[in-house]
C-alpha positions as CSV (number, residue, x, y, z in Angstrom):
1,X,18.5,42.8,15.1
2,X,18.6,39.8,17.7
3,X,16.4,41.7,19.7
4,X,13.9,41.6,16.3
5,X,14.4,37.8,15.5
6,X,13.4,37.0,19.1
7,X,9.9,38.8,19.2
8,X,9.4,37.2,15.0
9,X,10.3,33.8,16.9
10,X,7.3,34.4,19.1
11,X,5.3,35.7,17.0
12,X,6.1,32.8,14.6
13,X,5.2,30.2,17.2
14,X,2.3,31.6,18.7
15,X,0.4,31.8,15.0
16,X,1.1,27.5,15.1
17,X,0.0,27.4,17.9
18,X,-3.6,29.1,17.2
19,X,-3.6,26.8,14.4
20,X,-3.1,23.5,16.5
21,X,-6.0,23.5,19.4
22,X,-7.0,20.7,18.3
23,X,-3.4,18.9,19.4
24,X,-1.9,18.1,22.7
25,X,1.9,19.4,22.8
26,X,4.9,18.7,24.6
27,X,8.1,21.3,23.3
28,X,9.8,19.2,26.2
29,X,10.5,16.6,24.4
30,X,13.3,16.0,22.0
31,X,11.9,15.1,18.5
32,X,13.9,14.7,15.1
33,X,12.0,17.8,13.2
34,X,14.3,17.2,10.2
35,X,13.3,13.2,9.8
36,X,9.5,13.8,10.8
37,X,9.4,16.6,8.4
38,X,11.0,14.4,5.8
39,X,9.0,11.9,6.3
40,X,5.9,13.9,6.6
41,X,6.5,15.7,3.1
42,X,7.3,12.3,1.3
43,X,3.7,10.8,2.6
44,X,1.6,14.1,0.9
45,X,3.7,13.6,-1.5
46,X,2.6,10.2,-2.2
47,X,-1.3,11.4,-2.0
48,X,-0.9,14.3,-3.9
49,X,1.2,12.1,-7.2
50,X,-1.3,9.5,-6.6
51,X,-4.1,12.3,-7.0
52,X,-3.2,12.9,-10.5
53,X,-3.2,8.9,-11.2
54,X,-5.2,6.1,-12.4
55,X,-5.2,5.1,-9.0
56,X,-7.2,8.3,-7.4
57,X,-10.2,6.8,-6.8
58,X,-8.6,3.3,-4.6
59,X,-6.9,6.5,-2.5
60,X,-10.0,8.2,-1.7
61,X,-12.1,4.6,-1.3
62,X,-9.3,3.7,1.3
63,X,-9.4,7.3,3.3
64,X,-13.1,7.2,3.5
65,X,-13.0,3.2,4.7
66,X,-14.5,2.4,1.7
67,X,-12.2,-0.2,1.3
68,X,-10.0,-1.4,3.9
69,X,-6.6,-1.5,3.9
70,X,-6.1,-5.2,4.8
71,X,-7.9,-5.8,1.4
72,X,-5.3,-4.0,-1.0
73,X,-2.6,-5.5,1.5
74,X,-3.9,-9.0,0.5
75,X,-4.1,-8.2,-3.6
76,X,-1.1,-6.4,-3.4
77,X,0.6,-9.8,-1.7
78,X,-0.8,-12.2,-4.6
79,X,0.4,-9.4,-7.2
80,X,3.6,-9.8,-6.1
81,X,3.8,-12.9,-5.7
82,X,3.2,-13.1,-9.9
83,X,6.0,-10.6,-10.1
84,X,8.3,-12.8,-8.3
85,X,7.4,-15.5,-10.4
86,X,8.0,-13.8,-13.9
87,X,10.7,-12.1,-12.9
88,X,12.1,-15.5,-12.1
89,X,11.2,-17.0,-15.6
90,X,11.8,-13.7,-17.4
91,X,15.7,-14.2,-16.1
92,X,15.4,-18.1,-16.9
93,X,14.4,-17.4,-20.4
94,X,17.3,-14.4,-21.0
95,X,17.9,-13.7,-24.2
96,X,16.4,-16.7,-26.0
97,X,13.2,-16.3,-28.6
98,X,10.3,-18.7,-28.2
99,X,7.4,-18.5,-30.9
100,X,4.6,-19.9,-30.8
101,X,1.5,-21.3,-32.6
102,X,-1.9,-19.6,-31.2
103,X,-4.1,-22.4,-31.9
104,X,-4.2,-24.4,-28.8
105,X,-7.7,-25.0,-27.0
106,X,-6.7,-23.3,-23.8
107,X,-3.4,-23.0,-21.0
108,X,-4.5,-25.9,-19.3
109,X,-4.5,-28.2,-22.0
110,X,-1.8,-26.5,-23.5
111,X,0.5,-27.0,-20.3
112,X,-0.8,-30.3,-19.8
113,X,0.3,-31.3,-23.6
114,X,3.6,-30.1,-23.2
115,X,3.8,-32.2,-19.5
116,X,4.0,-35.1,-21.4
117,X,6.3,-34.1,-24.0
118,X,8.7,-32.5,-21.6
119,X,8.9,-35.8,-19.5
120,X,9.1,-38.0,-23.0
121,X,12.1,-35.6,-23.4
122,X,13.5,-36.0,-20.0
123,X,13.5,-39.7,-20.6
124,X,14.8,-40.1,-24.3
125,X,16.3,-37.5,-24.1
126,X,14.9,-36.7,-27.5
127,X,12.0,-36.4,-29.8
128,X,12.2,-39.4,-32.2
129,X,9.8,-40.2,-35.4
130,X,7.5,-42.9,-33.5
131,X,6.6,-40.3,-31.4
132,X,5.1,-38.0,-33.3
133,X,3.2,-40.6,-35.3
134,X,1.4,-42.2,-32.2
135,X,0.8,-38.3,-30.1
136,X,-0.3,-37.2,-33.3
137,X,-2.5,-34.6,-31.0
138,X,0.9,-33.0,-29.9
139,X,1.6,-31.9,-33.3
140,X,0.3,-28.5,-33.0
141,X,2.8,-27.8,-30.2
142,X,5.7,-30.1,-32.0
143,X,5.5,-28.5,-35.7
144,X,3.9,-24.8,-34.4
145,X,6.3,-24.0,-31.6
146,X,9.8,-23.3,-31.6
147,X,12.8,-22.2,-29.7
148,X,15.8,-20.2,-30.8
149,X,13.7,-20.6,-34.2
150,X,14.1,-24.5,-34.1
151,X,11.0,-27.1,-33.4
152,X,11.4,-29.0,-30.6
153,X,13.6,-32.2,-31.1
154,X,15.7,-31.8,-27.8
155,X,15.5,-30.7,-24.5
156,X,17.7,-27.7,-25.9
157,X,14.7,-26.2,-27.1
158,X,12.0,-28.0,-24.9
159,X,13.4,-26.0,-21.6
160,X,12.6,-22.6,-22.7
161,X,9.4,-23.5,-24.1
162,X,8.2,-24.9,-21.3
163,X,9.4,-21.5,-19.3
164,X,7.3,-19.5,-21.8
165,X,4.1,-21.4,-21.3
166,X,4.7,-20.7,-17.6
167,X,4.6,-17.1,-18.6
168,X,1.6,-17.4,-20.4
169,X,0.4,-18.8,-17.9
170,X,1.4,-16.6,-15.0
171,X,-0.2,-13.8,-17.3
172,X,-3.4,-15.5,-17.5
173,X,-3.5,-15.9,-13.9
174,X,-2.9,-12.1,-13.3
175,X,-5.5,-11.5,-15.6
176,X,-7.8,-13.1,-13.9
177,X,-6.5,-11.8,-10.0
178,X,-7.3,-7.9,-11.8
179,X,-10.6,-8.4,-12.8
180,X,-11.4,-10.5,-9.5
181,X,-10.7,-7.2,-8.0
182,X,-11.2,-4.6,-10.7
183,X,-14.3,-3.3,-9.1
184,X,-13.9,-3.8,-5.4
185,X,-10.5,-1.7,-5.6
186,X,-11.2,1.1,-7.9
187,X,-8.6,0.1,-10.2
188,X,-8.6,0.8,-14.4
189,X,-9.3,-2.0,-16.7
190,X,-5.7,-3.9,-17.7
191,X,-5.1,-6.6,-19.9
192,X,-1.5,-8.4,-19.1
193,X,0.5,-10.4,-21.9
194,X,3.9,-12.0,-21.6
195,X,5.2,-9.0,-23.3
196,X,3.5,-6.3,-20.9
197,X,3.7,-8.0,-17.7
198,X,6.9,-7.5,-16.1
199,X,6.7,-3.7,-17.3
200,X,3.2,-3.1,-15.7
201,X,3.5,-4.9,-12.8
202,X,7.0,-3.0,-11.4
203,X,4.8,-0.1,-12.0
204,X,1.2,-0.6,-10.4
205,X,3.5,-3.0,-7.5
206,X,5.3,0.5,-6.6
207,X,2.4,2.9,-6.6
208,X,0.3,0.5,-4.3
209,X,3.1,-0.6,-1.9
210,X,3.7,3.7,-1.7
211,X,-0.1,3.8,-0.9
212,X,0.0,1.0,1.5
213,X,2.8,2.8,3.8
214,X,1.2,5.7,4.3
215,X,-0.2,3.5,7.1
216,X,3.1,2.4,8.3
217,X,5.1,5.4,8.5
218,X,2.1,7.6,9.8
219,X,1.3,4.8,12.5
220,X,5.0,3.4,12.8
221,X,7.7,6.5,12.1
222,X,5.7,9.7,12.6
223,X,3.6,8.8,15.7
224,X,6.8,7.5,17.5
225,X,9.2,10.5,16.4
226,X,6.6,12.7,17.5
227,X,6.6,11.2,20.7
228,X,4.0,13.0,23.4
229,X,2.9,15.1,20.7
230,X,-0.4,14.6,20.1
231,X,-3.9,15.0,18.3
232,X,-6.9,14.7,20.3
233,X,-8.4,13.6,16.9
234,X,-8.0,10.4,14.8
235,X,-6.1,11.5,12.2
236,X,-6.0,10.1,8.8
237,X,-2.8,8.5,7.2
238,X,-4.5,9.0,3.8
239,X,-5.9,12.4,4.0
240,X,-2.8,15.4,2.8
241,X,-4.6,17.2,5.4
242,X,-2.5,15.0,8.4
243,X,0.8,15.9,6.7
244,X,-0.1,19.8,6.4
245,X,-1.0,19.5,10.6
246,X,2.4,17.5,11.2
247,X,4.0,20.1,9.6
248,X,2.6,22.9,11.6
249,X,3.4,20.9,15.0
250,X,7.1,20.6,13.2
251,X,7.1,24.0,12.4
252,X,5.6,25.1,15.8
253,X,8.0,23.5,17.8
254,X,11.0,24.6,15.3
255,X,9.9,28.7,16.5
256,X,9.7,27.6,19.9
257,X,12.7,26.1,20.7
258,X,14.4,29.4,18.8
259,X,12.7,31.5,20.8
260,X,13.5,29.7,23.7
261,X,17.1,29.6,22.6
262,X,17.2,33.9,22.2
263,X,15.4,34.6,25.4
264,X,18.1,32.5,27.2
265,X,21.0,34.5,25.2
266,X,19.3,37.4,25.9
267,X,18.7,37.0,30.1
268,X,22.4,36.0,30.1
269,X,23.6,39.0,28.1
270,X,21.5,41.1,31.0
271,X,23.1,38.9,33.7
272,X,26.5,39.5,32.7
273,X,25.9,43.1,32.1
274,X,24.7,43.6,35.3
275,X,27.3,41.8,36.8
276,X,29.8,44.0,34.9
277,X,27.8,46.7,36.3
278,X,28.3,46.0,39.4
279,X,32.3,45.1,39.1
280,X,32.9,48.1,38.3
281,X,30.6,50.3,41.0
């Protein structure tokens, strides 16, 4: 039976290694199979799930240099840089309900508006009768907004109206980043509210960040783990292809080093056989 695992070793290793000509290996050297087979898996993984998604189409664009990867890297950086931001005004606001009147002109006049009525606020403390009478162009934020369902009168109510603006505005900016890119990147057309936004930005901020380290674990982890194993090709971090040749090297290596390992039991089974042998003459 030993004898029988040893020759299936061989003959196990030998079929990798008619399958890897194109590669440059090294069994000498100690490599973590177990990690870079992890690690190997969780990349095809990655291209395969993102295969079956809405962002198929970015993937292939980036394998084919289509688009480069420095590009995604710098939309994916101002995308989360908006998710930072509204998670930070999404935990500012809490549980509190802000409504509010549709029928301003535009975010910037609408932020600029409430500017001056926050800082009124800040000063006095709050809104008194005057007021309203001489900003009478305010009126659609003072009688159409409200906070906890009261209008504004304090800064009780003026804080977390002002943080929903910002989130209305933080949408309107993300909007706009998406369909600066929309084309260039492959991506599906997406319309962000303050509703939607956190939601849908954890999501597409996950799948793209899982696209962009394909890079750095091929180039980073794999390449060093593998250490002087080598392709005489450029391979490519997006391409499932890589992963399925990473895993034959693994694999290759994996049958060697057993075979190795019964051809040494077996020559020092023989060598202390024969020395019994001869103990015994």
């Amino acid at each position: 039976m030993e004898h029988y695992t040893k020759i299936k070793n061989k003959e196990t290793y030998e079929r990798y290694y008619e399958k890897l000509v194109d590669w440059h290996l090294n069994v000498l050297d100690q490599c973590d199979l177990s990690k870079i087979k992890k690690l190997s898996t969780s990349c095809k993984n990655t291209i395969m799930g993102t295969k079956e998604s809405d962002y198929k189409y970015l993937l292939d664009s980036i394998k084919n240099g289509d688009i480069k990867r420095t590009e995604l890297e710098l939309f994916l950086f101002k995308l989360d840089y908006y998710l930072y931001k509204i998670r930070c005004l999404k935990l500012e606001l809490g549980c509190h309900i802000v409504s509010f009147n549709d029928g301003y002109k535009d975010l910037k006049t609408l932020r600029a508006d409430f500017s001056h009525i926050y800082k009124y606020i800040t000063r006095k403390k709050e809104i008194k009768g005057l007021y309203k009478l001489i900003h009478k162009k305010y009126k659609y934020i003072l009688n159409g907004s409200t906070s906890d369902f009261m209008n504004i009168k304090a800064m009780k109510q003026a804080k977390y109206i002002k943080v929903y603006i910002e989130l209305l505005w933080v949408s309107e900016e993300v909007n706009k980043l998406w369909q600066l890119n929309v084309n260039t990147l492959k991506l599906k057309q997406e319309v962000f509210s303050q509703e939607n936004s956190l939601v849908k930005l954890e999501d597409i901020s996950e799948r793209l960040h899982k696209i962009t380290n394909l890079f750095i674990l091929y180039k980073k982890s794999i390449v060093r783990l593998l250490k002087r194993n080598t392709c005489y090709k450029e391979l490519n971090p997006y391409d499932e292809c890589t992963y399925d040749k990473i895993n034959d090297v693994v694999d290759y290596i994996y049958y060697y080093d057993e075979y190795i390992t019964q051809k040494h039991f077996f020559e020092n089974q023989n060598n202390m056989n024969n020395l019994y042998s001869i103990s015994n003459s």
